[in-house]
N, C-alpha and C positions, 0 to 999 in steps of 0.2 A: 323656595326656602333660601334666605340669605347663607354664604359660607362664612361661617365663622371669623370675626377678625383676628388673624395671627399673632401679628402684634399686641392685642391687647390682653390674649389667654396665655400669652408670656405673660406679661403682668399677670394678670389674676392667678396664676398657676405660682408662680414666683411669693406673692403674698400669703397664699394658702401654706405655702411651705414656712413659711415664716411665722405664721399664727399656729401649725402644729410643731415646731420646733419651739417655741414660747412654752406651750402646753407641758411640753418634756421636761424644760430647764427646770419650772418653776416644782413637774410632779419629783425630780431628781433629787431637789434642793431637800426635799423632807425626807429621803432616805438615809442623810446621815452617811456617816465615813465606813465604806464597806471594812472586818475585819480583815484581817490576815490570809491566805487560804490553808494554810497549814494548822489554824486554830479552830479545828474542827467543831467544837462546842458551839463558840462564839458567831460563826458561818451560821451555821442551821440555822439559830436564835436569829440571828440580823435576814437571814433569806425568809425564816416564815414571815416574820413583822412586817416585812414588805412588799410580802405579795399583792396586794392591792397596786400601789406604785411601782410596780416593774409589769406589770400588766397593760396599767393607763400609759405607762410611755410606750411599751411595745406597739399598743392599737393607736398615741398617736404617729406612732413612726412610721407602721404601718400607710396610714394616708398621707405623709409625709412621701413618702417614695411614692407614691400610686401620684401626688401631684408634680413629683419630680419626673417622673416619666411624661407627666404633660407638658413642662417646661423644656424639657429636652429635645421631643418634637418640635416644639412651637420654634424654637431656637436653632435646630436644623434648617426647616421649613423657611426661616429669614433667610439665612444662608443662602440656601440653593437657588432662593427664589432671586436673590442678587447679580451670585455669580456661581452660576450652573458648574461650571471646572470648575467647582471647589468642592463638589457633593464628597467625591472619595473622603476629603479632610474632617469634612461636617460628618460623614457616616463613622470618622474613629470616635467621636466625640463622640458620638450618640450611642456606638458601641459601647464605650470602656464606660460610661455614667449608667448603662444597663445592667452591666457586668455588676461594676459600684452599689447599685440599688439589692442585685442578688444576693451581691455576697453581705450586705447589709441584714437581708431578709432570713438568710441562713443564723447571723449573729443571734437576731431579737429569737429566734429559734431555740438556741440553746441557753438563751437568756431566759426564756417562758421555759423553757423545758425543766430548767431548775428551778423554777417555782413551783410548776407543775406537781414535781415529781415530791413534793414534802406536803400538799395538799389533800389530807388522805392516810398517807402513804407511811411505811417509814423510813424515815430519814437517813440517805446516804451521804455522807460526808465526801467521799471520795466517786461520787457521779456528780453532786453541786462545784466540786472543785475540779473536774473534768469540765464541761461543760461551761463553767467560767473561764478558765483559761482560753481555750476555744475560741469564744466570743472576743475575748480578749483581744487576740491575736487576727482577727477579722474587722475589728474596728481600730486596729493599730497600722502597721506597716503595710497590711496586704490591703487594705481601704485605701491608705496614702498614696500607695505609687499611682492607684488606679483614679485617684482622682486631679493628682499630678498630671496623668495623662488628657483626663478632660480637661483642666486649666490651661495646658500649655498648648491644647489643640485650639480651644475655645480665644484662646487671646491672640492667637493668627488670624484667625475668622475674623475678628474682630477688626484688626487691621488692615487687612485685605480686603475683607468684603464692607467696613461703614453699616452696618445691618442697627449697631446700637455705638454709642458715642466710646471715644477711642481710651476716656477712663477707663471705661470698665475695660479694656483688653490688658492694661496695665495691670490693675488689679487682679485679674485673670493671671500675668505673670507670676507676680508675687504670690498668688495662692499656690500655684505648679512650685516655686522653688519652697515655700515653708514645706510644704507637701513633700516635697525630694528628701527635704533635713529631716522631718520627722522618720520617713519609715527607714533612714540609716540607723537614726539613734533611737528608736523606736522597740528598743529587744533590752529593758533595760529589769529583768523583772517583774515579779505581777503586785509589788507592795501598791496599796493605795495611797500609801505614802510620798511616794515617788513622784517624781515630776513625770519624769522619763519612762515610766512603766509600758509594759503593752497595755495601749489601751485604757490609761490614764489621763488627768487631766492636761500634761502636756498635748494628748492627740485629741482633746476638744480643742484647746485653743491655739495649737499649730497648723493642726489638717483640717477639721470638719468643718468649724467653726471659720475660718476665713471663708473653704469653699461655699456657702451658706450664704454669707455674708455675701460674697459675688451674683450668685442666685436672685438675692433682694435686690442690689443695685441694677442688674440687669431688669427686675421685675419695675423699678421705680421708673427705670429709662423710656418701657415698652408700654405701660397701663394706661398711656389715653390711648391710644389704635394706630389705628396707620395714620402715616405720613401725610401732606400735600403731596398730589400725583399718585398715588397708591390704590389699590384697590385693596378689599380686606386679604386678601389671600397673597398681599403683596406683588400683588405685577403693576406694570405702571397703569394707571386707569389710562380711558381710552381716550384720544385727543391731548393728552398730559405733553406729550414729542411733538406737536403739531405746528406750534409758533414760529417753524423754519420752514415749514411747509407751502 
């Protein structure tokens, strides 16, 4: 049995993520401007009506992170295979982007959990507002630094090791420092109004949103396979060094 091309399930993994983040935007878009959390009424009303779409994004963020965890392998696995002394560096990336998927997974948690919990049931204003906060604050500042951390590890790697073109390490930078600025300013209240809120549209298109974006561009750079001289699993194919020989 062939071993898998590395290179190229970065790509595929990288796309998948990008075809379930598409999924989320577009189920997002029809949920409409969440109320207040303080206008209790108004909560419940907009949480039941949308439980269908805070479901469909949870299962596909869900696979989202399950493909994210493949990209992050595959993405290590370049690394080391390049340059061995760098594994410690490529293991914080791989670290903190697991951590990133966790505490992601704990979010969509208490995001379902308030749908859940009015399916049925009746309705607690002050557990959907517990619960939303929460989420909140997991997809705001405490997501950012942690993905800060994969970007700024990630865009060393990059330069260091040549594994994918030296753009993307760049863009790797630039997603670590929006990353930085968001989870400062990132504590800014929970109105939906806000730019700055926890977990607002500021931290779609400050934090998640760029790191995503790095994601794809790394997945564009890696989707036809390995290199000339490579084998799939990235070591140099055999005879590749021989021409000095």
């Amino acid at each position: 049995m062939k071993t898998p091309d590395v290179r190229r399930w970065t790509g595929i993994s990288a796309f998948l993520v990008a075809i379930f983040l598409l999924i989320e935007s577009v189920t997002k878009i029809t949920t409409g401007e969440r109320p207040e959390l303080d206008d209790s009424a108004a909560l419940i009303a907009h949480t039941q009506a949308t439980i269908p779409q805070t479901l469909i994004v949870i299962l596909a963020d869900t696979f989202l992170m399950a493909f994210l965890i493949v990209f992050l392998s595959c993405f290590r696995q370049l690394v080391t295979k390049a340059r061995p002394d760098l594994q410690w560096v490529a293991d914080i990336t791989f670290a903190a982007g697991i951590v990133f998927i966790t505490v992601t997974l704990v979010g969509d948690a208490m995001e379902g959990g308030a749908a859940l919990d009015l399916m049925g049931l009746t309705p607690d204003a002050s557990v959907t507002r517990a619960l939303m906060v929460g989420h909140s604050i997991m997809f705001g500042s405490t997501g950012a630094v942690l993905l800060a951390l994969v970007s700024a590890t990630a865009a060393y790697l990059t330069f260091a090791s040549g594994v994918v073109p030296r753009w993307t390490g760049y863009l790797a930078a630039a997603t670590a420092a929006s990353n930085i600025a968001w989870a400062i300013v990132g504590f800014n209240g929970t109105s939906a109004q806000s730019f700055f809120a926890a977990g607002g549209i500021g931290n779609a298109l400050l934090a998640i949103f760029p790191w995503l974006i790095w994601v794809f561009a790394v997945g564009v750079t890696t989707v036809r396979g390995a290199r000339p001289g490579e084998t799939r699993a990235g070591h140099p194919a055999v005879g590749a060094h021989s021409g000095n020989a």
